[in-house]
N, C-alpha and C positions, 0 to 999 in steps of 0.2 A: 873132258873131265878134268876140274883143276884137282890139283895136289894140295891141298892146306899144310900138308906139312915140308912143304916146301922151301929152303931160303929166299928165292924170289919172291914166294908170296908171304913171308912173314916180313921182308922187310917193307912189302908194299902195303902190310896192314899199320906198321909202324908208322911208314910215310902220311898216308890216310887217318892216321889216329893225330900226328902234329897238323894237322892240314884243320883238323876238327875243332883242334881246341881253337888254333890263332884266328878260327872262323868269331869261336867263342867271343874271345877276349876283342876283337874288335865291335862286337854285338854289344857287349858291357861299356867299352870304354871310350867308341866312338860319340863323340860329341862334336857336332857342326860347329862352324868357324857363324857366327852371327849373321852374315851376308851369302852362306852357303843354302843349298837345298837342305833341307833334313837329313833325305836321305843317302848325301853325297857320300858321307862314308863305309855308308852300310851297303850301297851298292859295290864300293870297292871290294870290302867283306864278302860278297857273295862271287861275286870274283875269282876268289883266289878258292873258295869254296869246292865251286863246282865246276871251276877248269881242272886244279889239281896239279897246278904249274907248279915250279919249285921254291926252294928258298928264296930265289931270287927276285921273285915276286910277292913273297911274301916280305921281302926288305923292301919293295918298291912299298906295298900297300902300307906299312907300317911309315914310311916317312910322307906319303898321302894324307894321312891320317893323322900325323904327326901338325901338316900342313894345317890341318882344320883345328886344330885345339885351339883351345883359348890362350895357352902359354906364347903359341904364334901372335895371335891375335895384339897383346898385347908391347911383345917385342916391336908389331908394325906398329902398332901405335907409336912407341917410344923412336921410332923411328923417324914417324912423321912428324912429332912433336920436334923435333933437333931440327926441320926444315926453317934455314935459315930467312932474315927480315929481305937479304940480298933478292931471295927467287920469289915468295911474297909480293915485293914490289916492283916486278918485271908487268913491262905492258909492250905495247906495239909503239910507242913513243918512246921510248926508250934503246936505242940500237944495241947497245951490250947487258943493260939492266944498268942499277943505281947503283953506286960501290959504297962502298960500309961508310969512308970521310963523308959525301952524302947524305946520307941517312942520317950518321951526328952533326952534323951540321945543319940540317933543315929542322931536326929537334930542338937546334939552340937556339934557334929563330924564332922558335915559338916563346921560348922563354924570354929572349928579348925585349919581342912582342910586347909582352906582359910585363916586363922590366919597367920599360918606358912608358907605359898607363900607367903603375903606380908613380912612377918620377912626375908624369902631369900632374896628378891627382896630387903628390905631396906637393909643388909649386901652389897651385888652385890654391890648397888648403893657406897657403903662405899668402899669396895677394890677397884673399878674402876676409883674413884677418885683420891685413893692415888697409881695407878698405879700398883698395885696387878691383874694383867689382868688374872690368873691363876685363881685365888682365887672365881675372882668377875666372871668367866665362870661358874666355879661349883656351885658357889651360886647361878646365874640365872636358871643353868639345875634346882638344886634341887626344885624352886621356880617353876619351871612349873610343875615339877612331884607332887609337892602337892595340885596345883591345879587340876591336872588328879586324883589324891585321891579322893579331893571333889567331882568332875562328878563323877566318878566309884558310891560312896554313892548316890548320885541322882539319877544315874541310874537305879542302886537297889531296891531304895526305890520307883520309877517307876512301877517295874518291880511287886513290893509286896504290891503297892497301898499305901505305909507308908508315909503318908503324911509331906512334907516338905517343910518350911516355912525359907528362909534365913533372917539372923539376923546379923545387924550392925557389922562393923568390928572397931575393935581399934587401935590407929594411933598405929603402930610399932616401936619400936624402932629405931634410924639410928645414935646414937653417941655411940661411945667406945673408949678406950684411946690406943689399939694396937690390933693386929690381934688374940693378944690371945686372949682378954675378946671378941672379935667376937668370936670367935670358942667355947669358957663356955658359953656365952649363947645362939648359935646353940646348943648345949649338954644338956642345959638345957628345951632348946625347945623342943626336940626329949624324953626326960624323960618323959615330963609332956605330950606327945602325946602317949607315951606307956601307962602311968596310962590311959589318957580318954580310950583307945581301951579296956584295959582291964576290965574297968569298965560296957563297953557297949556288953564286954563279960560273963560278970557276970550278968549283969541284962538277956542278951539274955538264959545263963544258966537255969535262975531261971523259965524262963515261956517258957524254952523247943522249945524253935526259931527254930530247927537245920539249915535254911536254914539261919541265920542272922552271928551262929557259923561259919558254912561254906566259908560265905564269908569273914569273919575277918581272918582267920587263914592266907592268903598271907600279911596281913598287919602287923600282931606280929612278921612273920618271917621276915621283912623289919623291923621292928623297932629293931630287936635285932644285924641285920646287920650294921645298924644305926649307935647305938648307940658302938658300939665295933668301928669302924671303925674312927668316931669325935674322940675317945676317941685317939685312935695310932697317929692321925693330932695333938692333941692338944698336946701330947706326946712329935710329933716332934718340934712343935712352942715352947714350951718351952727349948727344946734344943738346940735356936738359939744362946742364950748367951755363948754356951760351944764349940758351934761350926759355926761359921760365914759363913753364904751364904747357910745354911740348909735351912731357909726358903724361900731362891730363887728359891731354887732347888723345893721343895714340891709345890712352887709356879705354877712351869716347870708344874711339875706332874698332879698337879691337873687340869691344862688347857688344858691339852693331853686330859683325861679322860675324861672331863667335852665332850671336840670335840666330842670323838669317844661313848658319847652316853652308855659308862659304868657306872654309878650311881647307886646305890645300896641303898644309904638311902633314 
């Protein structure tokens, strides 16, 4: 026969009475984490219910429960969102992952890229005008070819999760005083396109990319083609003074080429 008026049993009806509500109040205010069961909380709730265990589980269930809100939910989100471009662009070809110099530097490439299409495209516009229709062909082909550069880098960086971000272009040059000073600074452009590459080859060295080396190496062997090849043009533009109608002829040459889709740099 129990004693109801007993201190034992009145503070076990106490005990019993908080045990009811915090049953309650998880019943009201459990609300699953979006990727949970429904009922993931409500089971902890019954829990703590009908075992009768103590505070201490009910602090367990409360940060349970806590786990599953939406306040959580969002925290991880926020969390995830801070994951850096560095783990993003980790792959099995890459021994350490890409290091941040990396990353802005294969973005500056792209811009480059694009740099040096509009530089063709303003030269083109310049021989075309002054009736150099040879000239101003090869400079349109190579103005597209640098733009297929840039996509190729997009591509890639697609393909390696390397996040990229296009960056404003700068008006290009489009006056010069003869076809030479176009063709020195095409030569000059094509210099200073080999240093970027190589730089984005040295940063990709340093943190062991192999799959970033890999795909640079068709574009070093283009750039040395490049650059040999303006250099034997500019060769001949200057030879026009020693020999008259050389530049008409290379003129000839260069719109053959440019037609049949030969381009090299």
């Amino acid at each position: 026969h129990t004693n109801h008026h007993s201190p034992s049993h009145q503070a076990s009806i106490r005990h019993q009475a908080v045990v009811d509500f915090a049953f309650k109040q998880s019943l009201q205010t459990a609300k699953p984490h979006r990727s949970a069961s429904p009922n993931s909380n409500i089971s902890v709730a019954i829990m703590v219910r009908f075992t009768g265990m103590s505070s201490a589980l009910l602090l367990s269930c409360t940060s349970v429960a806590a786990a599953f809100s939406p306040s959580a939910y969002h925290i991880s989100a926020r969390t995830a969102a801070k994951s850096t471009a560095l783990r993003e662009a980790s792959s099995p070809f890459s021994a350490v992952g890409p290091s941040q110099e990396l990353l802005d530097l294969f973005n500056n490439q792209v811009t480059k890229e694009f740099a040096a299409s509009q530089f063709y495209l303003s030269a083109s516009i310049w021989f075309d005008s002054r009736d150099w229709e040879g000239m101003a062909s090869y400079m349109l082909a190579e103005s597209e070819e640098e733009r297929g550069h840039a996509l190729q880098f997009i591509e890639f960086a697609n393909k390696r999760n390397i996040p990229v971000k296009l960056q404003g272009l700068g008006v290009p040059m489009s006056e010069w005083d003869s076809p030479e000073d176009v063709w020195r600074g095409v030569l000059e452009l094509e210099r200073t396109n080999t240093a970027s590459l190589l730089q984005v080859a040295e940063a990709a060295h340093q943190c062991r990319d192999f799959a970033v080396l890999a795909f640079l190496n068709p574009f070093h062997i283009e750039q040395v083609d490049a650059e040999s090849k303006i250099s034997t043009i500019i060769a001949k533009v200057a030879d026009e003074n020693k020999t008259p109608g050389l530049l008409r002829q290379l003129d000839h040459e260069l719109g053959l080429e440019a037609g049949q889709g030969g381009l090299g740099a």
